[in-house]
C-alpha positions as CSV (number, residue, x, y, z in Angstrom):
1,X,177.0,12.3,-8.8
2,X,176.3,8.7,-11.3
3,X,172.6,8.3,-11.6
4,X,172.9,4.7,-12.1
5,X,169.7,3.9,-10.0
6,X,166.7,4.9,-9.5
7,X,164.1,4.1,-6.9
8,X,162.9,0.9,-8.1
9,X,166.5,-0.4,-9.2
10,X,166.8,0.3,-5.3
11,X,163.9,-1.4,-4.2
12,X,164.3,-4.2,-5.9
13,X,167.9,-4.6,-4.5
14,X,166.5,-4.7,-1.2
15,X,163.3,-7.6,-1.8
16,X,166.3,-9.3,-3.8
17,X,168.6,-9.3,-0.9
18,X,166.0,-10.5,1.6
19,X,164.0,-12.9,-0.4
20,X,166.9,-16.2,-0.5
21,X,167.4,-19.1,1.2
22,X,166.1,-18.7,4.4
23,X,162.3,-18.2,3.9
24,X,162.3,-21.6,2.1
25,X,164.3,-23.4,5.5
26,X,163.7,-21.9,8.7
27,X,160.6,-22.2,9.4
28,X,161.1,-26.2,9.3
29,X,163.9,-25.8,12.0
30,X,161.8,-23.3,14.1
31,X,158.4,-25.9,13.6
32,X,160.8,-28.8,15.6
33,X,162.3,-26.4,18.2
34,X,159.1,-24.9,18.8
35,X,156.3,-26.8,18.1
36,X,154.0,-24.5,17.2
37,X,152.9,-23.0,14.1
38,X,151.6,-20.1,16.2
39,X,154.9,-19.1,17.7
40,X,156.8,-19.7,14.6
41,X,154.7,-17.0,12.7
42,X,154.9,-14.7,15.8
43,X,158.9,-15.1,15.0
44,X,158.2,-13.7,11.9
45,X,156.3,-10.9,12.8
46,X,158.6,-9.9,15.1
47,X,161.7,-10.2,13.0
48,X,159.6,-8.3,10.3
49,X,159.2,-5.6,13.2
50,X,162.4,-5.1,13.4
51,X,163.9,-5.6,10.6
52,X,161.6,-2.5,9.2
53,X,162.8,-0.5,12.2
54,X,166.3,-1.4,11.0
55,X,165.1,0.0,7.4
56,X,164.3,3.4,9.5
57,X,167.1,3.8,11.0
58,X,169.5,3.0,7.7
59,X,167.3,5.4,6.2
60,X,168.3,8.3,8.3
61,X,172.1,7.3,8.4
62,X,171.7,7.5,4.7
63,X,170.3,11.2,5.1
64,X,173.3,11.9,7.4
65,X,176.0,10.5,5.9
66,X,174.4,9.9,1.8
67,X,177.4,7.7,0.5
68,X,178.4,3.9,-0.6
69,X,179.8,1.7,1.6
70,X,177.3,0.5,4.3
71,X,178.4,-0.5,7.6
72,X,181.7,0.2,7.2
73,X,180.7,4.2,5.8
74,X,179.0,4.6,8.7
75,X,180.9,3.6,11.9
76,X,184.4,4.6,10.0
77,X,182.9,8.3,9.3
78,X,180.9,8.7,12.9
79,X,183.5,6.9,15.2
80,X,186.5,5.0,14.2
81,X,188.5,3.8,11.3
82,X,189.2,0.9,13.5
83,X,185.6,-0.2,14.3
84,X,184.5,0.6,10.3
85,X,187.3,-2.3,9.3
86,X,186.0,-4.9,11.7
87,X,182.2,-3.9,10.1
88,X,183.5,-3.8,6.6
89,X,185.8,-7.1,7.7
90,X,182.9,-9.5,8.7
91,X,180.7,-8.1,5.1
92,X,183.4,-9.7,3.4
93,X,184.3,-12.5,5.0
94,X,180.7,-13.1,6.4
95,X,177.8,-10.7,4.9
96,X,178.6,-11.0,1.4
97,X,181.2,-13.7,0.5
98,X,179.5,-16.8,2.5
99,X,175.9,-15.6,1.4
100,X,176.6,-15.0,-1.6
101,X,178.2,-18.4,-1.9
102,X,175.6,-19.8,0.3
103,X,172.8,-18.4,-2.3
104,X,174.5,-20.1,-5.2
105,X,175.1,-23.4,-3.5
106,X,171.0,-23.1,-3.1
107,X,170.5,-22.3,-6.4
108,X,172.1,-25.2,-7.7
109,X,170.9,-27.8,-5.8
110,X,167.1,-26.6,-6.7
111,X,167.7,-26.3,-10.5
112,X,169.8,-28.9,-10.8
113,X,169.8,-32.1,-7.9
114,X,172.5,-34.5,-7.9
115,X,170.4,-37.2,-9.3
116,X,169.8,-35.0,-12.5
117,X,173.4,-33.7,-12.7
118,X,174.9,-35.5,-15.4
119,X,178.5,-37.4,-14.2
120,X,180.7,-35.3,-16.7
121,X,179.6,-32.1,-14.6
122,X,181.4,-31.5,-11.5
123,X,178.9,-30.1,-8.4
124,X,179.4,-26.8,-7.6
125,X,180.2,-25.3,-11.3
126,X,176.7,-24.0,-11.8
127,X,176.6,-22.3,-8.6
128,X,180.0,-20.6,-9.9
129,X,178.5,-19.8,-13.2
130,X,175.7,-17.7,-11.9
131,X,178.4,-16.1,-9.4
132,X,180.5,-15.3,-12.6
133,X,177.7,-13.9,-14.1
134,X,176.7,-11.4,-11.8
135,X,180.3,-10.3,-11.5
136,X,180.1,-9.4,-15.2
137,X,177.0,-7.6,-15.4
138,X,177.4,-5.5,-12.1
139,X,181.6,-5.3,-12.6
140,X,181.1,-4.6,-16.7
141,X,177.9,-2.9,-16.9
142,X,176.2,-1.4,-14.0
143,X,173.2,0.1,-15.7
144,X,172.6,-3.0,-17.7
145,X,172.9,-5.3,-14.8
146,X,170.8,-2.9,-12.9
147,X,167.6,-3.6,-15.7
148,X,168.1,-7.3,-15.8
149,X,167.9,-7.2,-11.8
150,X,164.6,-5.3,-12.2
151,X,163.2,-7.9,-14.4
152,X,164.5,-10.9,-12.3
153,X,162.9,-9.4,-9.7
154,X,159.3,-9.2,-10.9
155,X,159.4,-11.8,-12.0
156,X,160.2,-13.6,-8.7
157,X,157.0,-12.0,-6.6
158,X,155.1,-12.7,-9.6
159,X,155.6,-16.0,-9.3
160,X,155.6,-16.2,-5.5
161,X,152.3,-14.2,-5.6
162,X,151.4,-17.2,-8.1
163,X,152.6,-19.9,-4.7
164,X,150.1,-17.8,-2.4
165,X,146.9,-17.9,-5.0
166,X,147.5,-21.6,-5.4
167,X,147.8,-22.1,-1.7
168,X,144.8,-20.4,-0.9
169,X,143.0,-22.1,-3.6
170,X,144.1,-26.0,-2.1
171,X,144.0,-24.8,1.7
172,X,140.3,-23.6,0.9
173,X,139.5,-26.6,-1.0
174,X,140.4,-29.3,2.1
175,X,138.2,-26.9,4.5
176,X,140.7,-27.6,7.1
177,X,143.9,-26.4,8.3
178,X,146.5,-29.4,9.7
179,X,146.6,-29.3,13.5
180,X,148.7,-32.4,13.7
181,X,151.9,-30.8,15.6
182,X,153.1,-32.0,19.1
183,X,150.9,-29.9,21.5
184,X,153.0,-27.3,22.8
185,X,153.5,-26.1,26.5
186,X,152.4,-22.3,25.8
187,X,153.4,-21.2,29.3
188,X,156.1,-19.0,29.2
189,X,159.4,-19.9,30.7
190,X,163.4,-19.0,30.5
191,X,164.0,-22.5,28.2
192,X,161.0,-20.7,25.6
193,X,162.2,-17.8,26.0
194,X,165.5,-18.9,25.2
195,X,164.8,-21.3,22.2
196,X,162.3,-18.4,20.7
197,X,165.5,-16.3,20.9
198,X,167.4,-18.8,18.7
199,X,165.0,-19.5,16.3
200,X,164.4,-15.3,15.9
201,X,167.9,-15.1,15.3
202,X,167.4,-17.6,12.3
203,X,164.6,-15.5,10.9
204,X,166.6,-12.4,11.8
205,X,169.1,-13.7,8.7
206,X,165.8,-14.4,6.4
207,X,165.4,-10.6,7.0
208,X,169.1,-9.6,6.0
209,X,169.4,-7.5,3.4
210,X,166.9,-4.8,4.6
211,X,169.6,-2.6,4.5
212,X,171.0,-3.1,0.6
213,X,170.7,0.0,-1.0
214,X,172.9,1.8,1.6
215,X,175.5,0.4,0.0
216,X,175.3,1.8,-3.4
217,X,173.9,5.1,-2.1
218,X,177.2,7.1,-3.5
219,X,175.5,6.4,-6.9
220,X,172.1,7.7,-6.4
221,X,171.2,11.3,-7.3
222,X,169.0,12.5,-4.4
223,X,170.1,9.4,-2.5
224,X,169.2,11.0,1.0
225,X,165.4,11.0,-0.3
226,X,165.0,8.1,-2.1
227,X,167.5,5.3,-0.3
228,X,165.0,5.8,2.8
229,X,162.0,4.9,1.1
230,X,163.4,2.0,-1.0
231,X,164.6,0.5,1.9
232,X,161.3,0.9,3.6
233,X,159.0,-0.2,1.0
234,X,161.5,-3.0,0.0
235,X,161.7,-4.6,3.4
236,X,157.6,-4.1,4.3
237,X,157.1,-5.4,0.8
238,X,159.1,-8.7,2.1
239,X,157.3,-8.9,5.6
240,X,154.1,-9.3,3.9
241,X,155.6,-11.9,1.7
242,X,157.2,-13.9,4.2
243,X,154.1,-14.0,6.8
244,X,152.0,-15.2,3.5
245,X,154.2,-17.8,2.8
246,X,155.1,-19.4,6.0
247,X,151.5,-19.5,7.0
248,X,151.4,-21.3,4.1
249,X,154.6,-23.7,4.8
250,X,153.6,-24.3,8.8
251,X,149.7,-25.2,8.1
252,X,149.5,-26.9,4.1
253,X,151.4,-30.1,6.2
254,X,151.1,-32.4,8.7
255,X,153.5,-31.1,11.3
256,X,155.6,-34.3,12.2
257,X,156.2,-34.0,8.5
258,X,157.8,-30.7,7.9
259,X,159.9,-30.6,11.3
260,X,163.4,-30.7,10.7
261,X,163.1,-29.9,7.2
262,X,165.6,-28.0,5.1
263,X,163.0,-28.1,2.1
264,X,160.1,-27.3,3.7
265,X,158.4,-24.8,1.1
266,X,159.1,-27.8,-1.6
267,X,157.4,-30.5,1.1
268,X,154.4,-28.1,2.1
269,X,153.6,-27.7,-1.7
270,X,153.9,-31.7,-2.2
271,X,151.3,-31.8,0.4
272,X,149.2,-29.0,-1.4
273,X,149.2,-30.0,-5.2
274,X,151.4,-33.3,-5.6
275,X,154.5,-33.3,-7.7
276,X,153.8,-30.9,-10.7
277,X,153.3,-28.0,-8.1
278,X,156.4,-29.3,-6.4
279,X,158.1,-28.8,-9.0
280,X,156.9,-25.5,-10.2
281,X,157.9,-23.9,-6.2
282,X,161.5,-25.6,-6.6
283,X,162.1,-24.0,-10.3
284,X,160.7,-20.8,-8.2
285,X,163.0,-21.0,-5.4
286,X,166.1,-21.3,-7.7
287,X,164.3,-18.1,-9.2
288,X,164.6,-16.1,-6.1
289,X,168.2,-17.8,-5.2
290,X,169.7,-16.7,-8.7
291,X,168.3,-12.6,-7.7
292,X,169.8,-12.5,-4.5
293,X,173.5,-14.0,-6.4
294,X,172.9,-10.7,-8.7
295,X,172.0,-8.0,-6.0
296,X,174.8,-9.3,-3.4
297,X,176.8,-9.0,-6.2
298,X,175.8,-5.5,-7.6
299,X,176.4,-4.4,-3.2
300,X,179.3,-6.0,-2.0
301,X,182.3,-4.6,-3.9
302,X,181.4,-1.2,-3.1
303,X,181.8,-1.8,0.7
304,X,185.5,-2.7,-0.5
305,X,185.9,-0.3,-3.3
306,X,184.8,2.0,-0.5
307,X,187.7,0.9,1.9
308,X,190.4,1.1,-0.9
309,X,189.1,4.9,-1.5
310,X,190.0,5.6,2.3
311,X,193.4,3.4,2.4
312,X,192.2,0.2,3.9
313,X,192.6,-2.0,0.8
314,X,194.7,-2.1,-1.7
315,X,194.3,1.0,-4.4
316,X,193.2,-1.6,-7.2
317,X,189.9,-2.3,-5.5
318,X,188.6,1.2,-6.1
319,X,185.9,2.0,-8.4
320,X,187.1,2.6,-12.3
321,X,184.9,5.1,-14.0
322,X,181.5,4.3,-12.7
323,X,182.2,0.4,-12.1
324,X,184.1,-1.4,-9.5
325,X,185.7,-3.9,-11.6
326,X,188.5,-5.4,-9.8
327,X,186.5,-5.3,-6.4
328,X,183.9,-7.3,-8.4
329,X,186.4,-9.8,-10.0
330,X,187.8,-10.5,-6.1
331,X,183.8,-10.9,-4.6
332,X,183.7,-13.5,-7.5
333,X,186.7,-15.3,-6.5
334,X,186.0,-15.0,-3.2
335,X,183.0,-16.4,-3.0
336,X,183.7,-19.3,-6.0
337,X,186.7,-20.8,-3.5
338,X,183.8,-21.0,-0.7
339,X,181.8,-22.8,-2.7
340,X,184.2,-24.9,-3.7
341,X,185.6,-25.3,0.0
342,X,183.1,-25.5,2.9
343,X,179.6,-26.6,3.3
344,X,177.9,-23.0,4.5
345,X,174.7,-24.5,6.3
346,X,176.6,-24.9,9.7
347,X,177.1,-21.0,9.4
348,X,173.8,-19.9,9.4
349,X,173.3,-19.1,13.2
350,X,176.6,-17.4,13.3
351,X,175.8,-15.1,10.3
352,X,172.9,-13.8,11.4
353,X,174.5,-13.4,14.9
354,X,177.6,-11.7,13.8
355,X,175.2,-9.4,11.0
356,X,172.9,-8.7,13.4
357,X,175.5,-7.1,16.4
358,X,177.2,-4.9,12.7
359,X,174.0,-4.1,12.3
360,X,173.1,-2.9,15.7
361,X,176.8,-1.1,16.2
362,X,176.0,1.0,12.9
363,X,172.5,2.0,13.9
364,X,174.1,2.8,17.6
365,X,176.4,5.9,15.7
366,X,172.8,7.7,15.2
367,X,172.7,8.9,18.8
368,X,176.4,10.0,18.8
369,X,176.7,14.1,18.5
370,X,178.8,14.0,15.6
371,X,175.4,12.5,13.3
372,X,172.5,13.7,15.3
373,X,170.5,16.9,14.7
374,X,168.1,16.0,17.3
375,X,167.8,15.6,21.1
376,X,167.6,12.2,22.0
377,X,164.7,12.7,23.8
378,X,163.1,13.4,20.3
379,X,160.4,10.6,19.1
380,X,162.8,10.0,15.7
381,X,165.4,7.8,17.9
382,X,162.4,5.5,19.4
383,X,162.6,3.4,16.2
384,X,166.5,2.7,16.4
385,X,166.0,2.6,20.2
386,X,164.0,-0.5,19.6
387,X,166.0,-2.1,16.9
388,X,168.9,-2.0,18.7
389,X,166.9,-2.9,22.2
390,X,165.9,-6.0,20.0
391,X,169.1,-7.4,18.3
392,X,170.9,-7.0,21.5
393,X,168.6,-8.9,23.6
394,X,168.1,-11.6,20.9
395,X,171.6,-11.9,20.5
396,X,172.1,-12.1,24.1
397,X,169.7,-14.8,24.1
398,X,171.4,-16.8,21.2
399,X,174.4,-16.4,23.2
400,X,173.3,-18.0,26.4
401,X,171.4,-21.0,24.1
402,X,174.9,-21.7,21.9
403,X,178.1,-19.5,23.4
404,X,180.1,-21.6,20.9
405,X,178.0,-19.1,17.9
406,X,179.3,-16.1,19.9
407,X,182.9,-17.3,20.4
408,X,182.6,-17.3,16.1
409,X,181.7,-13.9,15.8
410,X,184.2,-12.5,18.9
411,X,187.0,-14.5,16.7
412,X,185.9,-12.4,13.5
413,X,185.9,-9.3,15.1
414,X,189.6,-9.7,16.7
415,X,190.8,-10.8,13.5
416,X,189.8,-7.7,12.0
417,X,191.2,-5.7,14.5
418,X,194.3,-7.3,13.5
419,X,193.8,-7.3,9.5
420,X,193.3,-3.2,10.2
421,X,196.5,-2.9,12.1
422,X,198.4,-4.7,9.4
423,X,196.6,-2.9,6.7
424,X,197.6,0.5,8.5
425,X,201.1,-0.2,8.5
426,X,201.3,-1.5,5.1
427,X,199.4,1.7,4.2
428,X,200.4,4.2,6.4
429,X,197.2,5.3,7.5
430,X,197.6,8.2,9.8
431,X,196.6,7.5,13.2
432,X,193.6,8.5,14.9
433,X,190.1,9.8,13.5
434,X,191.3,13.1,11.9
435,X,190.0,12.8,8.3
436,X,186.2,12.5,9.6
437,X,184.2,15.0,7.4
438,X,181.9,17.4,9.1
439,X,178.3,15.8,8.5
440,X,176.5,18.8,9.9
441,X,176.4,19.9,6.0
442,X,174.5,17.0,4.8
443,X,172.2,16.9,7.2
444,X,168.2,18.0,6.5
């Protein structure tokens, strides 16, 4: 067992995998669907509910089955090759490849807008350099990528926590607290329901990520101990965070002015401090943007280094030494050509939705007999109970308030099923579920 990462290299993998894009957006689409600074932090408290029950439960999948690979590890191991594909299918063409790409695309547009971009450099090559970049340091050099994540990482909440004091400071300062948003109707009703659902489902993709260190668990000595409470004190570390902050982004403005808006974290501090602090949260956000690039990065190829170890990808992907390189070198292609090739905002709502039902599907292998050491009727499965209660429901909901995002994430899934078939007979996988190891001996 490599003992490339400790529990703070873990932590920090998770806050860098949940802290991106998303906190800095949603809440300005949530503000203009529902009107109400109230309910939009209520999203997020309930999103950070159960995204930390989500951290419990990977925790104890981790302590039954203590290996790299995420998703695809677990429902591969507890039911079926088949349905570990589809899950380690949509993390590359979905959970890492578009947001990592996604992240990057951010990144660039913060640190450098089109109307500073000099003509001579073509848009989108900075977004690739930072992808490159964390392909070298997590394919190359795990341990040294895994120091320079740390460091990123402070220094992100540090300057975040530097966002909140300044907030406090101006909100305190104009003794008043903008009430200027279109008076909601608070009754509750199937159409409020409903668009709740949709914009939960938004957040619900701010909270990915609670789950990252499960994916380099197979390089963690004691990984069934200290996987659980990084993921834990990662993702309540973030909940805190993101209910600070979007207080901050729904309440600095006048609400007509922050509907809508992509920027909102960059137009709530223009309201706060003028341009210079402006400034100082965009440079901030390409901060946080440039850590999640680097911990998607250091997670993703193992999921595929993992599936090449069992026969599902091609032998080259698996880990050399202590690094995967080539399954680092293809996440880095992978996710340059998306930059290059679609705009990834219109995929946001079928991210999280696809994410969300992996998510669920792995958490759901905890109550099958071949992982639990427990009777269901034991208070441990009440947490996964109600993140899986939860992200069905919300899902559901999404559904019925855009079927085309479901149709998406059906056509993901059946392609996978396909890409598994091919990838058996080009690999002559034996049939069935015989190789699944007896988990009984890792179990506490």
């Amino acid at each position: 067992m490599t003992n490339n990462f400790g529990f703070w290299t873990l932590t920090f993998i998770v806050i860098a995998n949940m802290i991106g894009a998303g906190v800095f957006t949603t809440s300005g689409f949530a503000i203009q669907d529902l009107k109400s600074p109230e309910l939009v932090l209520l999203a997020w408290v309930v999103g950070g509910v159960i995204a930390a029950a989500g951290a419990f439960s990977y925790g104890m999948l981790i302590k039954a089955m203590p290996e790299s690979g995420g998703e695809y590890l677990f429902l591969s191991r507890a039911t079926h090759p088949l349905l570990g594909f589809i899950a380690g299918w949509v993390s590359l063409i979905a959970g890492f490849s578009g947001a990592i790409a996604f992240a990057a695309t951010a990144f660039e547009e913060y640190a450098m807008p089109e109307s500073l971009r000099p003509q001579w450099l073509p848009a989108g090559l900075l977004a690739i350099v930072s992808v490159v970049l964390a392909g070298l340091f997590h394919g190359m050099r795990p341990r040294a990528g895994a120091v320079l994540q740390n460091v990123t990482v402070v220094l992100k909440l540090i300057l975040l926590v530097t966002i909140l004091c300044f907030s406090a400071v101006a909100l305190s300062e104009e003794n008043e607290i903008s009430q200027s948003f279109i008076s909601p109707n608070m009754s509750l009703n199937w159409s409020m329901t409903v668009t709740f659902a949709a914009s939960l489902v938004w957040i619900s993709l701010s909270y990915s990520g609670f789950n990252a260190a499960v994916y380099i668990a197979g390089e963690v000595s004691g990984a069934k101990q200290l996987v659980p409470k990084a993921l834990l004190a990662g993702t309540l570390t973030v909940v805190i965070l993101y209910l600070l902050l979007n207080a901050v982004f729904v309440y600095a403005g006048p609400g007509e002015v922050i509907e809508g808006k992509a920027d909102v974290a960059a137009v709530a501090a223009r309201s706060l401090g003028g341009p210079a602090f402006e400034s100082f949260v965009r440079w901030t956000i390409a901060a946080c943007l440039l850590t999640s690039v680097f911990s998607m990065m250091m997670a993703a190829p193992r999921v595929y280094a993992k599936m090449a170890d069992d026969g599902l990808m091609p032998e080259a992907l698996s880990f050399q030494g202590e690094r995967p390189m080539v399954a680092t070198g293809t996440q880095v292609v992978l996710a340059a050509i998306l930059i290059y090739a679609t705009s990834l905002q219109g995929l946001l709502s079928y991210l999280g939705l696809t994410l969300s039902i992996s998510a669920a599907c792995s958490v759901l292998c905890l109550f099958l007999p071949s992982v639990r050491t427990k009777p269901l009727w034991h208070p441990i499965f009440l947490v996964p109970t109600v993140f899986i209660v939860c992200t069905v429901i919300t899902a559901g909901l999404m559904a019925a308030y855009n079927p085309w995002q479901l149709l998406g994430t059906s056509i993901t899934f059946v392609v996978g099923a396909l890409a598994y078939s091919i990838a058996r007979l080009i690999a002559k996988v034996s049939p069935g579920n015989q190789n699944v190891p007896d988990f009984a001996a890792n179990k506490d």
